[in-house]
C-alpha positions in Angstrom: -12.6 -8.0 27.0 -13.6 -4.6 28.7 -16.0 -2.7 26.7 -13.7 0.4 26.8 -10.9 -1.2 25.8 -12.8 -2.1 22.8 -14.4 1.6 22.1 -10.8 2.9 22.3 -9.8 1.0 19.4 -12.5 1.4 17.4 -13.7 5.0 18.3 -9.9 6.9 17.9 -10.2 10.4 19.4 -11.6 13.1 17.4 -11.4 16.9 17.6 -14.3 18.6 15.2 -14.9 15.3 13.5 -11.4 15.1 12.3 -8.5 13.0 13.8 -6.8 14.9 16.4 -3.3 14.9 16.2 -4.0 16.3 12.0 -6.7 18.9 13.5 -4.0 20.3 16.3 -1.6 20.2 13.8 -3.6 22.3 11.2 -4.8 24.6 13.8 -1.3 25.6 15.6 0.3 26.5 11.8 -2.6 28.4 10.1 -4.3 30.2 13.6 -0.4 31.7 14.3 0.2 32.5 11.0 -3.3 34.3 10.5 -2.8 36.3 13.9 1.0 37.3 11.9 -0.4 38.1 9.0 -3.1 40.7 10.5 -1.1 42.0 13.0 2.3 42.9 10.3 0.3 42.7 6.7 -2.9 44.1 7.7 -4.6 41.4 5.4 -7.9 40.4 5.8 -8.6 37.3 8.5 -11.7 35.9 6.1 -9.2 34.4 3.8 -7.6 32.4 6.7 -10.5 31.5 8.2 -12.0 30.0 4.6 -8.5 28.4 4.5 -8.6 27.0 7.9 -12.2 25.7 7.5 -11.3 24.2 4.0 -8.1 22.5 5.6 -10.3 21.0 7.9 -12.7 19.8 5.6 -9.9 18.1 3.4 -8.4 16.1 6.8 -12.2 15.1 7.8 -12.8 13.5 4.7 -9.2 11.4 5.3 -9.9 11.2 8.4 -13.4 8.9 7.5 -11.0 7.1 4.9 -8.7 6.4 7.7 -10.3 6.7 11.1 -6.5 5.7 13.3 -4.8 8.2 11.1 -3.4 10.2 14.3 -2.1 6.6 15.3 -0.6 6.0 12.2 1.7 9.5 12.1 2.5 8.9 15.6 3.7 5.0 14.8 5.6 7.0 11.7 7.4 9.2 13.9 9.1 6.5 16.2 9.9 3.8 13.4 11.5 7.0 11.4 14.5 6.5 13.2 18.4 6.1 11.8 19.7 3.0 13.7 23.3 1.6 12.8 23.6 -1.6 12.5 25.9 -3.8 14.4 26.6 -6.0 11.3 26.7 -5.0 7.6 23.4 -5.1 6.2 21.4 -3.3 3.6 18.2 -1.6 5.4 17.2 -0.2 8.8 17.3 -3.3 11.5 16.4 -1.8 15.0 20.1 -3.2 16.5 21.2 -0.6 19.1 
């Protein structure tokens, strides 16, 4: 096998040390919500930014737990799907 094909799977992308689709994820709520809160509450931007870091620490420390834990939401989101069944079953089956 291809070494890259190999670091691929046991290297999974990482963005500050933390998987990268929970980093993005934690980054697009909390920066937009801190930029609201300054801009209509006048509150102070430190306690976001402790938040924020603090976030991040939390999904590092899953992320070393589970290292393909990006994978494993996006896998999540595509077998989430309501399929009806063609015959009557209990459960999801994956009939069109």
């Amino acid at each position: 096998m291809r070494d890259m094909i190999l670091k691929a799977v046991a290297q999974p992308p990482k963005l500050f040390w933390g998987p990268v689709l929970p980093t993005a994820i934690n980054a697009g709520i909390q920066v937009p919500m801190m930029f609201m809160a300054v801009g209509i509450a006048d509150v102070n931007p430190l306690l976001f930014v402790i938040s924020i870091v603090s976030c991040h620490l939390a999904i590092v420390a899953a992320g070393v737990r589970e290292p393909h834990l990006s994978t494993m939401i996006q896998a999540f989101g595509q077998t989430n799907k309501v399929s009806k069944n063609l015959y009557q079953e209990r459960g999801n089956k994956f009939e069109p």
